[in-house]
C-alpha positions as CSV (number, residue, x, y, z in Angstrom):
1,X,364.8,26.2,121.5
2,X,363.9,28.4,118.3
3,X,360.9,29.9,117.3
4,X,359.5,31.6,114.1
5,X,356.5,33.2,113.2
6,X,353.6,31.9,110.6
7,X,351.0,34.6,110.6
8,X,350.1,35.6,113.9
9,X,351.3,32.5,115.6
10,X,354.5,32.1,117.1
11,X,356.0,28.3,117.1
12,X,358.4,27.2,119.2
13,X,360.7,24.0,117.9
14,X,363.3,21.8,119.0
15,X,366.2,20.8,116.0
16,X,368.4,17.4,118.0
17,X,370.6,15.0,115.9
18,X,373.4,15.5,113.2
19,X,373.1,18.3,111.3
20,X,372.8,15.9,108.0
21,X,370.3,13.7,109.4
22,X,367.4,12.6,107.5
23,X,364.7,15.1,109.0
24,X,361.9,13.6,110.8
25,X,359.0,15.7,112.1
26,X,357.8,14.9,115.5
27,X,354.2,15.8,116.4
28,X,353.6,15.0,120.7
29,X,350.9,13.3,122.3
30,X,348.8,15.7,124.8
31,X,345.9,16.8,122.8
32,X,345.5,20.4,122.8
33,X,348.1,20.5,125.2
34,X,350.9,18.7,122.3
35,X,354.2,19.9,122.8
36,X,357.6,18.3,122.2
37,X,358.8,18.0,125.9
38,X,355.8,15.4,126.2
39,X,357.8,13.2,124.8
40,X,360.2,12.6,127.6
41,X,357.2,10.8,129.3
42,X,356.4,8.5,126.8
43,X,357.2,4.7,126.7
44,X,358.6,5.4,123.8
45,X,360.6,9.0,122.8
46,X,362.1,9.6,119.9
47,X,364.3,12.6,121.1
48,X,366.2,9.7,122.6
49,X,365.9,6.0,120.0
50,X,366.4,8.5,116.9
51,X,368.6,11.6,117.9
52,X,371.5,9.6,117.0
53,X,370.8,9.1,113.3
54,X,368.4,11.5,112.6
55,X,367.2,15.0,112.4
56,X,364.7,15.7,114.9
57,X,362.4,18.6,113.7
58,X,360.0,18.6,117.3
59,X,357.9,21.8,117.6
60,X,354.5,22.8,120.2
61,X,351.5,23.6,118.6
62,X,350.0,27.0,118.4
63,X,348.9,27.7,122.1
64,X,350.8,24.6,123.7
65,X,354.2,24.4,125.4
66,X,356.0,27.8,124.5
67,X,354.1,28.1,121.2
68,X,351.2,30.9,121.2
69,X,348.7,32.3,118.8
70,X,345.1,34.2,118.6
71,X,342.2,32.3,118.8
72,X,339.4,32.1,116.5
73,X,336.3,30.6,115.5
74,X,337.8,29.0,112.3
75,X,340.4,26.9,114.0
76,X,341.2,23.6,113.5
77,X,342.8,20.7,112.3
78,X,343.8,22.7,109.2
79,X,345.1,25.6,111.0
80,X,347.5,23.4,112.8
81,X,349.2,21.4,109.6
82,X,349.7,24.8,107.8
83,X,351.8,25.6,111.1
84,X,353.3,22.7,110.4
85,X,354.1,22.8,106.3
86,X,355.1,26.4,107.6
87,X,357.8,24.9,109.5
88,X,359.3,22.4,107.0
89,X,359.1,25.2,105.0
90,X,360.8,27.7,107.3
91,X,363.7,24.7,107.9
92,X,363.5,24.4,104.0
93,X,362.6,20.9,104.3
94,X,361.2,19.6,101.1
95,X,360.8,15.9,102.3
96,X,361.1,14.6,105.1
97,X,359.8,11.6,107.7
98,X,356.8,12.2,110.0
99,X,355.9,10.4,113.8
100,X,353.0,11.3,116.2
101,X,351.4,10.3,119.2
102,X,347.5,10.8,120.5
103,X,346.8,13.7,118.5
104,X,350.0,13.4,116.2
105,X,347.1,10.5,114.0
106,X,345.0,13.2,113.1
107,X,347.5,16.0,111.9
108,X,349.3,13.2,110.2
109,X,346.1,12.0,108.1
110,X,346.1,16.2,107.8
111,X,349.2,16.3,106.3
112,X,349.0,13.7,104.2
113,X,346.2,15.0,102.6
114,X,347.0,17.9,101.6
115,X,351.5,17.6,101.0
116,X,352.0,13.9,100.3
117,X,354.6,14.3,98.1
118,X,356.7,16.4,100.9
119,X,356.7,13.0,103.2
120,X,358.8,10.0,102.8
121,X,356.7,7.5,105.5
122,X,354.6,8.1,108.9
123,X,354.5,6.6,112.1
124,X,351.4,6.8,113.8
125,X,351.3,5.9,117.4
126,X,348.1,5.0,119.1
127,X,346.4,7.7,117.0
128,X,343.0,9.2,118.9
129,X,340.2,8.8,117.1
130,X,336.3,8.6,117.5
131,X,334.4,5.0,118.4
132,X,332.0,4.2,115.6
133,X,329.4,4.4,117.8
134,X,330.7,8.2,118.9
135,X,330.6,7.0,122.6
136,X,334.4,8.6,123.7
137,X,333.1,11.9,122.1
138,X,332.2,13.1,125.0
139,X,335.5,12.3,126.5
140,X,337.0,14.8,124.0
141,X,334.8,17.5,124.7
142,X,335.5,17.3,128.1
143,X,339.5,17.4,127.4
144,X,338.9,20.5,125.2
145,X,337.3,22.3,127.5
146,X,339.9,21.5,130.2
147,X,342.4,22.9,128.3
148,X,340.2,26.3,127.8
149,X,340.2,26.3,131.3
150,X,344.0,26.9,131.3
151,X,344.4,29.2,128.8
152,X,341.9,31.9,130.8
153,X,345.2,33.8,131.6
154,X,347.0,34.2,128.1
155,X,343.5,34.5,126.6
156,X,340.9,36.0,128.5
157,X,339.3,37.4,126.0
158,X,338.2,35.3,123.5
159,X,334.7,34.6,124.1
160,X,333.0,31.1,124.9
161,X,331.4,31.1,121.8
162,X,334.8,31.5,120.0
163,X,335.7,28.4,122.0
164,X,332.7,26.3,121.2
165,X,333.5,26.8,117.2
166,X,337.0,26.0,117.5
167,X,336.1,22.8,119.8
168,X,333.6,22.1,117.1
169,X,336.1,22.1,114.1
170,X,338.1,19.5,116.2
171,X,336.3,16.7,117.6
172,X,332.9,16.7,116.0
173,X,334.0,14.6,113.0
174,X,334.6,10.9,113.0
175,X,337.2,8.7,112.5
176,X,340.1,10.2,113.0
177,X,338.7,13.1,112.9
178,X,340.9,15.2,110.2
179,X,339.8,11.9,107.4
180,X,337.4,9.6,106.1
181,X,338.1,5.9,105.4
182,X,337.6,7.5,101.6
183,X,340.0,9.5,102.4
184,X,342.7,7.2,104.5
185,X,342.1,4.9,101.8
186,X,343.4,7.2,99.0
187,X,346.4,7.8,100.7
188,X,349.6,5.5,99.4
189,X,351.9,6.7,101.8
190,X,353.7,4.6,103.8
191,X,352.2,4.1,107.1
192,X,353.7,2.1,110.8
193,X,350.7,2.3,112.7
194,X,351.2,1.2,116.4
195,X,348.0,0.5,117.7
196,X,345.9,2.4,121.0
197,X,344.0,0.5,122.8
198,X,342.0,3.3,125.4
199,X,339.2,5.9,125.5
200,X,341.4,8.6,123.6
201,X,343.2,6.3,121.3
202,X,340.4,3.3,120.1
203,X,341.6,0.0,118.6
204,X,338.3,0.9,116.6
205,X,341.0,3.6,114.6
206,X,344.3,2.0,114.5
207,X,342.1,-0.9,112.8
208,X,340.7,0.9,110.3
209,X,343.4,2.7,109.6
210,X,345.9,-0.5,109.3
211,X,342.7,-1.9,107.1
212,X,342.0,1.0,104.2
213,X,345.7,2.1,103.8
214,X,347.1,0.8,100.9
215,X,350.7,0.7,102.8
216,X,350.9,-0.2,106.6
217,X,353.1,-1.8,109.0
218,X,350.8,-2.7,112.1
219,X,351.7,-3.2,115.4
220,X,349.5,-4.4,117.8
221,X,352.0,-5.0,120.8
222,X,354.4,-2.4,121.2
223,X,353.9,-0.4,125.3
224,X,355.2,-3.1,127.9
225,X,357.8,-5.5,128.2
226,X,359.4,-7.4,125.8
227,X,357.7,-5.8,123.0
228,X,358.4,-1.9,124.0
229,X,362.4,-3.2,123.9
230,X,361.7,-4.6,120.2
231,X,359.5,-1.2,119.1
232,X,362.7,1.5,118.7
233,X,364.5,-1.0,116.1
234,X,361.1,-1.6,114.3
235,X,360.5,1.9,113.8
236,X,364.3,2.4,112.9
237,X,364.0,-0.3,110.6
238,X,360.9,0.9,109.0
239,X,362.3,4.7,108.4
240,X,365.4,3.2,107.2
241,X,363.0,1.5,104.6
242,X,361.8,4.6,103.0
């Protein structure tokens, strides 16, 4: 484990595969909770189908795993990709790859925004995202404020309303949350989107996604059986294609 400092946060990371690897930036499923040892109980991991070729950049958000930060009203989805950027930019990674799970859709669509040119592809894997009818919302609330619930010990005193801002700024937009369809539409590139298909992670969003962006691989099929054997060579194969 490493860890540097952006601001006041501390980020803890994970560097695995040959030192000349093509990087790839892993963001973990978990929600708030996203932190690279997730990944070991995944159907799929990438710390194991990808160490062997590439360079496996897998950090914890601010305030999950061994990552920790203040709290304040303003956090959000942005607060988390300039951890990220920071990191790349800490590594000094100019371009690199980029695959998340759950809440690794979101801070993708974030990143892309905002650095484009600083990704070669993503991988999104059943992103979470918010029905078009807003009926999981709830859901997400509810996981939030879980998670608040575990952090009384490290941060006892930031104050509920602090909390109620911050869960604000993260789960009451649409979509996927951190984009529009305006904006998922605008962005060129390329995109493996593996499809969800619960409460967190709607086939409402990997739909949309794989239908307003201009470049996507979609895979409908890709957790059980026959397909999750076929899924690590499809991703390989589609990083190897960019």
């Amino acid at each position: 484990m490493a860890e540097f400092t952006h601001g006041d946060a501390t980020i803890a990371y994970d560097l695995e595969g040959p030192d000349d690897g093509v990087p790839v930036l892993l963001i973990a499923p978990g929600g708030m909770r996203s932190a690279n040892a997730i990944w070991n109980h995944m159907p799929f991991n990438p710390r194991t189908e990808l160490s062997d070729t590439y360079r496996l950049i897998g950090m914890d958000q601010r305030n999950a795993g061994r990552s920790h930060a203040p709290v304040t009203p303003d956090d959000g989805w942005d607060t988390m990709r300039d951890d990220q950027l920071a990191l790349l930019d800490h590594l000094g990674v100019e371009q690199c790859h980029v695959l998340g799970m759950c809440i690794g859709g979101p801070y993708i669509a974030a990143l892309l925004r905002a650095a484009p040119d600083r990704f070669r592809s993503a991988v999104m894997l059943q992103p979470v995202g918010i029905e078009p009818d807003g009926s999981n919302r709830q859901a997400f609330y509810e996981m939030f404020d879980a998670w608040v619930d575990m952090k009384t010990e490290t941060h006892g005193d930031v104050d509920r309303s602090t909390w109620d801002s911050f869960r604000s700024n993260m789960w009451d937009g649409d979509f996927v949350l951190s984009a529009t369809t305006d904006d998922m539409a605008a962005i060129d590139t390329p995109l493996l989107v593996a499809m969800g298909n619960d409460l967190y992670h709607p086939q409402s969003t990997s739909r949309t996604i794989a239908d307003v962006a201009p470049d996507v691989t979609f895979v409908e099929t890709w957790k059980e059986g026959d397909a999750l054997a076929a899924f690590p060579d499809q991703v390989r194969t589609f990083l190897a294609a960019h």
